[in-house]
N, C-alpha and C positions, 0 to 999 in steps of 0.2 A: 884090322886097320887097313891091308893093302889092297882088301874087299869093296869095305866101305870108301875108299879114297877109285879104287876105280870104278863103282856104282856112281859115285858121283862126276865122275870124267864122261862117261858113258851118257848119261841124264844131261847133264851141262850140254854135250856135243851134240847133241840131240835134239834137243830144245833149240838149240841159235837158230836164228832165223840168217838167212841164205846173205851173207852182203857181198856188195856190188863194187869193187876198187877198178872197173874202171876206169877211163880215161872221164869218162864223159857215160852216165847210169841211162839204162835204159828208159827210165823216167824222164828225165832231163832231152834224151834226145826225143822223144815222143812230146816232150812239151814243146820242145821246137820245128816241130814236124805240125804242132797241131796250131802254132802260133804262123808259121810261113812255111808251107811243104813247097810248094813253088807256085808262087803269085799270089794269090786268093786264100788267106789263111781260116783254116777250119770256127776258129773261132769268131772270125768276123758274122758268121750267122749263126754257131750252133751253142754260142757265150761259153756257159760252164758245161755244158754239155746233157743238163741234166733236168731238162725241163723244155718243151717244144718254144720255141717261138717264132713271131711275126715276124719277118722282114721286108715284108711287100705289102702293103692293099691297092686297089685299084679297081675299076670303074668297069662295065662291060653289061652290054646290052643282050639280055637275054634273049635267046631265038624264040621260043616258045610265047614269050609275052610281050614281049618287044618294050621292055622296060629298061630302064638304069640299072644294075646290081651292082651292089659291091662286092668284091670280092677280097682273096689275099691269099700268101704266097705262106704257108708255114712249114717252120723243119721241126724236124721230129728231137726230144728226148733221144740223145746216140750212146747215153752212158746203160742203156737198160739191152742194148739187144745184142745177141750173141756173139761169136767170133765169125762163124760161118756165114749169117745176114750180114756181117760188117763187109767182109770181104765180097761177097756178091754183090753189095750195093758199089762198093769200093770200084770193082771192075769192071762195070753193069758199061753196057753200050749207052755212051752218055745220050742218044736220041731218044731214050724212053723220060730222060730228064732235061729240060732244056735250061735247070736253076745251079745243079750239080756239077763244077768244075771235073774236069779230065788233071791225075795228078800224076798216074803214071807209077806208083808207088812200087817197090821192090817187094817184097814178102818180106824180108826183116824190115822195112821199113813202117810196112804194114801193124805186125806184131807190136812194134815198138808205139804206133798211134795208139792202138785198142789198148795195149799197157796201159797206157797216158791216161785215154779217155774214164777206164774205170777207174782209176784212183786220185783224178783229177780234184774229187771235193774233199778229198782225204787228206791231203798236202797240212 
C-alpha cells in the first residue's frame, strides 16, 4: 500500500503542469506588453498575431515603366518564427525598417512578448 500511495504521489507530482502564482503571470504581462509596450501597440498591426496582414496600400510610380502601381505595406504572421528571429528583428537597427517601431524592450520583457505571442490563440 505505502508503494502504491507513493507511485501515485510520484506520477501526480510529475504530471502537474508548472503554475504560475504570481502577482501578475507571465502571460498576462506579455498580453500587455503586446497590447501597449510603449506607444504603438504590437497589436495595432500584427492583430492575433497569426496570419500576415495589410495595413498600408499606396500608389507609386514605377521607375522602370513610369506607370501607377499599387503597392502595400504587409506584416508578417509573428506567432510562427523563432525566439532568436524574434529577438533579432526585436533589436534590428530600426533604419533597415522604416514601419517597425523602436520599443527598447528588456530581455524579460522580451521573453514575456514571444510567451504571449505563441499562446496568444490558445487563450
Amino acid at each position: 500500500m505505502k508503494h502504491l500511495l507513493l507511485m501515485f504521489f510520484l506520477v501526480s507530482f510529475s504530471t502537474a503542469q508548472e503554475i504560475d502564482n504570481s502577482f501578475i503571470t507571465q502571460l498576462e504581462y506579455g498580453e500587455m506588453l503586446y497590447k501597449n509596450p510603449r506607444g504603438v501597440g504590437c497589436i495595432k498591426c500584427h492583430k492575433k498575431a497569426d496570419k500576415s496582414v495589410v495595413i498600408a496600400k499606396y500608389k507609386e510610380i514605377d521607375k522602370k515603366t513610369k506607370k501607377l502601381v499599387e503597392k502595400s505595406i504587409v506584416v508578417p504572421a509573428i506567432n510562427k518564427v523563432s525566439f532568436e528571429k524574434f529577438v533579432e528583428k526585436m533589436k534590428a537597427d530600426k533604419t533597415e525598417s522604416k514601419v517597425m517601431p523602436t520599443y527598447f524592450l528588456t530581455d524579460d520583457e522580451l521573453k514575456s512578448l514571444y510567451y504571449y505571442i505563441k499562446n496568444i490563440n490558445k487563450k
